[in-house]
PAVO-704240 format. One line per 2 residues: number of its first residue (from 1); their letters; for each residue x, y, z of C-alpha. Coordinates in steps of 0.25 Angstrom, whole numbers, padded with zeros to 4 digits. Layout:
NUM> A> X:Y:Z  ...
% end
This chain:
1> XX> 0444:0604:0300  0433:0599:0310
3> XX> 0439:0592:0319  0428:0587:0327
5> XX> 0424:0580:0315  0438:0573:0314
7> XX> 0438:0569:0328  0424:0562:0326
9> XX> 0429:0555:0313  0442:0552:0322
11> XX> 0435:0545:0334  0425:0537:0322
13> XX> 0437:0530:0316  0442:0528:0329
15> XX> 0430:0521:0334  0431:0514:0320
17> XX> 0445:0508:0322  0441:0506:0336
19> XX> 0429:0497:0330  0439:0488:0322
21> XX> 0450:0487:0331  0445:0483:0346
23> XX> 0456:0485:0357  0450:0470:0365
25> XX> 0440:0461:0359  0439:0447:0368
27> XX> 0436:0437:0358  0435:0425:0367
29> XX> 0427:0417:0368  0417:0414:0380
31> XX> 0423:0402:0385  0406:0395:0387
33> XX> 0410:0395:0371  0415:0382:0375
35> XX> 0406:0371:0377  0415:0361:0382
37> XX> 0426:0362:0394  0439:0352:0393
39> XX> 0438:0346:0408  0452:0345:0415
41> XX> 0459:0350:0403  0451:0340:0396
43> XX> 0456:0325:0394  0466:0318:0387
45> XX> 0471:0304:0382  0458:0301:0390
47> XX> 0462:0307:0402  0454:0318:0409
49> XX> 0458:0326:0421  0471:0329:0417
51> XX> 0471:0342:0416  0483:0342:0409
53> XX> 0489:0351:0399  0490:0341:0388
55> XX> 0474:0338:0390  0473:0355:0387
57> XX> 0480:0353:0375  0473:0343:0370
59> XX> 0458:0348:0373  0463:0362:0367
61> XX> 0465:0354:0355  0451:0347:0356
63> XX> 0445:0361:0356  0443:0363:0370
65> XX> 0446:0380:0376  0438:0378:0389
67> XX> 0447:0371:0398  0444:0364:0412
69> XX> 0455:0362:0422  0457:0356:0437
71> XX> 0464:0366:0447  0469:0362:0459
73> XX> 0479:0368:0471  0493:0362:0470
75> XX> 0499:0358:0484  0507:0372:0481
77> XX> 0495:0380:0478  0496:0380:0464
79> XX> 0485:0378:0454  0486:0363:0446
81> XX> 0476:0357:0435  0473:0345:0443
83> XX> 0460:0340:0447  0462:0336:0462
85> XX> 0476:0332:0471  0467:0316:0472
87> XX> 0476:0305:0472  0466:0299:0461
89> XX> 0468:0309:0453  0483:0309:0454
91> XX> 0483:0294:0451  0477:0296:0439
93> XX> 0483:0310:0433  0496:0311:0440
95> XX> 0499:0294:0444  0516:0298:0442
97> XX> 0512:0306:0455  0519:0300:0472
99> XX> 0509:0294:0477  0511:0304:0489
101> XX> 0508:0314:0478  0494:0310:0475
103> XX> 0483:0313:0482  0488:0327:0486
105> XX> 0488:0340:0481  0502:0341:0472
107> XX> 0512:0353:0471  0511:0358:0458
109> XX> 0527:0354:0457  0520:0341:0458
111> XX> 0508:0340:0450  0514:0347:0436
113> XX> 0526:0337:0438  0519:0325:0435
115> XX> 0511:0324:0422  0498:0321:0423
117> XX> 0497:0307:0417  0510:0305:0417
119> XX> 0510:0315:0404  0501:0327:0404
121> XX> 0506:0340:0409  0500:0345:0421
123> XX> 0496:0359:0423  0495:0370:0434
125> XX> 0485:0382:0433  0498:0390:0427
127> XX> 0501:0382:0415  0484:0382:0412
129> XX> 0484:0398:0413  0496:0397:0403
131> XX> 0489:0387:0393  0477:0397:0395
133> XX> 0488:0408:0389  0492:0399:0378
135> XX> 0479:0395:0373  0470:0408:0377
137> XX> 0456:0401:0371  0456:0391:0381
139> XX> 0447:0395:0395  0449:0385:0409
141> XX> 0439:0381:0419  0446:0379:0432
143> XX> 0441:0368:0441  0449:0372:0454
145> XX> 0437:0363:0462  0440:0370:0476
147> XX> 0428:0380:0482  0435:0382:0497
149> XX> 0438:0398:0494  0453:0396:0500
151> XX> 0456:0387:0488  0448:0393:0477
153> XX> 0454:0406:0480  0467:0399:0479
155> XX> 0464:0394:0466  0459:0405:0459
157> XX> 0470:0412:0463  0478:0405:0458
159> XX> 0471:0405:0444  0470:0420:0443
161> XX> 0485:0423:0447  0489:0411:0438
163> XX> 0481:0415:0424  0485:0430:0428
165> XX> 0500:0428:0427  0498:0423:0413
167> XX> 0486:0431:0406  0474:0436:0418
169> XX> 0465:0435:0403  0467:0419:0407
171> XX> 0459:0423:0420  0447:0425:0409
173> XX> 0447:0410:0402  0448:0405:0415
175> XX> 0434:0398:0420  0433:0398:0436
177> XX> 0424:0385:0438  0417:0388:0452
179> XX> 0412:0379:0461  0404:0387:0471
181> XX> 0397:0401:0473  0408:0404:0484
183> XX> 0418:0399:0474  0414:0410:0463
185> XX> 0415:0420:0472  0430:0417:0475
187> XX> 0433:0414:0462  0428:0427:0457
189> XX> 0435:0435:0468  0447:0431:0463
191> XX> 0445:0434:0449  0433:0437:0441
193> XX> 0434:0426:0431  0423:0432:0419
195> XX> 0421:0416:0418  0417:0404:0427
197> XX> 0410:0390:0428  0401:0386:0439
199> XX> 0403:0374:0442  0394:0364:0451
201> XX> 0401:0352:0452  0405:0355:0465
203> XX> 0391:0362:0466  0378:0354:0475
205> XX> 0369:0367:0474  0354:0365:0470
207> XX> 0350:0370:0456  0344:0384:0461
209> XX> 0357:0387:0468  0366:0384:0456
211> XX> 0357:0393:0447  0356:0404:0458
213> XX> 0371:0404:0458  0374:0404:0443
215> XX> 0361:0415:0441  0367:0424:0452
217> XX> 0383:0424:0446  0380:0423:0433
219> XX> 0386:0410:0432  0387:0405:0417
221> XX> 0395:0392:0416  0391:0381:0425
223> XX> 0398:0368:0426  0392:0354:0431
225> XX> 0395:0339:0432  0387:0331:0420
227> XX> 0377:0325:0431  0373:0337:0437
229> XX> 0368:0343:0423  0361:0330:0422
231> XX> 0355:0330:0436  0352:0343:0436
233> XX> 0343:0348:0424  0337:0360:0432
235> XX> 0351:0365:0436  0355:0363:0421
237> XX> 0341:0370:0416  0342:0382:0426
239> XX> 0359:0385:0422  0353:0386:0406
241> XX> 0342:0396:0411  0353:0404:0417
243> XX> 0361:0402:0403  0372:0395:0411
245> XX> 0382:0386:0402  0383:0373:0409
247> XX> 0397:0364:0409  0395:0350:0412
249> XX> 0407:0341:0415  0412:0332:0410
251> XX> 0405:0327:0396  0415:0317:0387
253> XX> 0404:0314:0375  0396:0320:0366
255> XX> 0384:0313:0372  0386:0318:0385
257> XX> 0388:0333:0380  0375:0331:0374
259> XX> 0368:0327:0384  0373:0338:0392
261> XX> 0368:0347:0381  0354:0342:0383
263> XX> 0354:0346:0398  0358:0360:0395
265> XX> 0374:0359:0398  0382:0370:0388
267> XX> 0396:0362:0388  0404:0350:0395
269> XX> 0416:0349:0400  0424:0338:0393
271> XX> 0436:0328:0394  0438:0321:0382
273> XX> 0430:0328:0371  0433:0339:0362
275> XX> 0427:0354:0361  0418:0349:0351
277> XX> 0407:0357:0356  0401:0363:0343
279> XX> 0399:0346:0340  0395:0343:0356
281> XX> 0385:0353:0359  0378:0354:0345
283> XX> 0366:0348:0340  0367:0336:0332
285> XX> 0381:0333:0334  0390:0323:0328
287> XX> 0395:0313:0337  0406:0316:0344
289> XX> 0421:0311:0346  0423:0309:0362
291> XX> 0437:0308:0370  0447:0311:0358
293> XX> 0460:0305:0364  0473:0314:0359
295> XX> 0488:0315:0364  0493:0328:0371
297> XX> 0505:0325:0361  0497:0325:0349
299> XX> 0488:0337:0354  0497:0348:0358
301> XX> 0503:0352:0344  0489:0352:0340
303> XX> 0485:0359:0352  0496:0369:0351
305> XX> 0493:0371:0335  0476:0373:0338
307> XX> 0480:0386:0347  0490:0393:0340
309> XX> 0480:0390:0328  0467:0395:0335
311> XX> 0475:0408:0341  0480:0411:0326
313> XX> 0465:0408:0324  0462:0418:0333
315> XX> 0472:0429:0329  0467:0430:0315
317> XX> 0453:0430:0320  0457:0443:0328
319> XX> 0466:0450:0316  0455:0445:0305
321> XX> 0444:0453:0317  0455:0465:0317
323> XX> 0458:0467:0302  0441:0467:0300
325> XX> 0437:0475:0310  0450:0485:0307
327> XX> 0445:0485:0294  0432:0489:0297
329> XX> 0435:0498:0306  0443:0507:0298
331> XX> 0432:0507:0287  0423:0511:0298
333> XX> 0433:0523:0300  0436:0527:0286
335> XX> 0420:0526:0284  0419:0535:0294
337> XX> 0431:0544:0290  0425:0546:0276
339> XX> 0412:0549:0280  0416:0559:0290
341> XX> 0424:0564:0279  0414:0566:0270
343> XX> 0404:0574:0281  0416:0582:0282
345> XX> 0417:0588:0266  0403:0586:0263
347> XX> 0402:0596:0275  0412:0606:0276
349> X> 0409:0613:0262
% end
């Protein structure tokens, strides 16, 4: 018996088996798939700024996977999904607050204990990276809004110690949004998030400085207010020679999407619309419906129902890839066997 030829023939059906049955194959998508961004989880009941778990559910069920999020430091050094410690802002998300507690930067005792609106849930960092877990198609830009390198340290830390304890693949739908060159570097420092957002709100640098930047650090998402994209068309111009996907915020109309279109802007973030982007980005569209007002009540079955069907979606697609590419994998193999096989008589007469 020639072994050497049954040690080849081995290692083909090997390779073969190999073929159909792949030990890792990452089958998510890019998260610039999305052309729209849900802005402070996204509105509801004509609210906006929430950033509130009932707006999440919600927006999930109106299609949206790319999620943005305020994050700010808690009076005991926690991490809470508010937009700013302003007594403004207290008054209108939080009114059921002491008046000695507005204004000023709450404990996170304090801030999850009162609803926001008197009936939304209020989140920290934690219960977002456990939502991540539980719906793992969503992604999140973080909007933490400090640049002093003490705080943003802080921050991030936070964020990679927080997503770790749960799942560190979280770490990976996670979107920095960075503010300033100084601001990359530390953020990167403390974990190399294959992801980010540029964004210039913040940002008074010229045109050519931007570019120099975003050419330099392969920048690839970059966010801005609406009237900067208008102001600036060089700006605009010079990021789409670089092949830079712009996000603009924040667009609530179809009108306004297209007119961002026709400056060169890739996607929006939003507040009241749905991620009906294969309708607001194409050509020719139909009009669309603007604002739709549901309940948290009458949206979280719904919401619940939409996941478990789009992971059952998801799980067939993967054993319906399996059961295909095992099937032809073997043929490959018992091709291969055969021929061998055949060498083998038609050659050892």
């Amino acid at each position: 018996m020639d072994f050497r030829r049954y040690s080849i023939l081995a290692l083909l059906a090997c390779i073969g088996l190999a073929w159909a049955f792949p030990v890792h194959a990452d089958s998510s998508p890019e998260w610039t798939g999305y052309r729209m961004i849900a802005h402070a989880m996204g509105g509801i009941n004509g609210h906006d700024y929430t950033n509130s778990y009932e707006a999440f559910l919600v927006n999930y069920e109106k299609g949206h996977r790319v999620f943005e999020v305020d994050l700010i430091l808690t009076e005991d050094g926690k991490l809470a999904a508010r937009h700013d410690w302003l007594a403004y802002t207290a008054d209108l998300l939080q009114p059921e607050l002491p008046e000695e507690k507005k204004g000023v930067s709450l404990t996170l005792r304090d801030f999850k204990g009162t609803p926001i609106l008197e009936k939304y849930k209020a989140l920290s960092f934690k219960d977002i990276v456990k939502m991540m877990q539980q719906y793992p198609d969503i992604y999140l830009v973080t909007d933490t809004k400090e640049t002093d390198p003490v705080l943003v340290t802080e921050q991030f830390r936070l964020i990679k110690e927080g997503a770790e304890a749960v799942d560190p693949a979280i770490l990976n739908r996670i979107i920095p949004e960075l503010y300033t060159e100084d601001m990359v570097k530390t953020v990167m420092d403390i974990y190399p998030f294959p992801n980010k957002l540029y964004s210039l709100y913040q940002s008074s640098d010229p045109d050519e400085e931007i570019l120099r930047f975003v050419r330099e650090n392969g920048i690839q998402t970059v966010a801005m207010p609406v009237e900067r994209a208008q102001m600036m068309p060089e700006l605009m111009q010079g990021l789409n020679d670089l092949a830079v996907k712009t996000y603009v915020h924040s667009v609530n109309s179809e009108e306004e999407i297209r007119a961002m279109t026709a400056l060169g802007v890739y996607g929006v973030y939003t507040d009241f619309l749905g991620n009906e982007q294969e309708r607001f980005f194409a050509d020719g569209a139909a009009p669309a419906i603007a604002g739709v007002q549901q309940t948290a009540a009458t949206i979280m079955p719904r919401a619940e129902t939409s996941h478990a069907a789009e992971a059952a979606k998801s799980r067939w697609g993967t054993l319906e890839t399996i059961a295909v590419s095992g099937a032809s994998g073997f043929l490959i193999a018992m091709v291969t066997l055969r021929f061998a096989l055949g060498k083998r008589s038609r050659y050892s007469r």
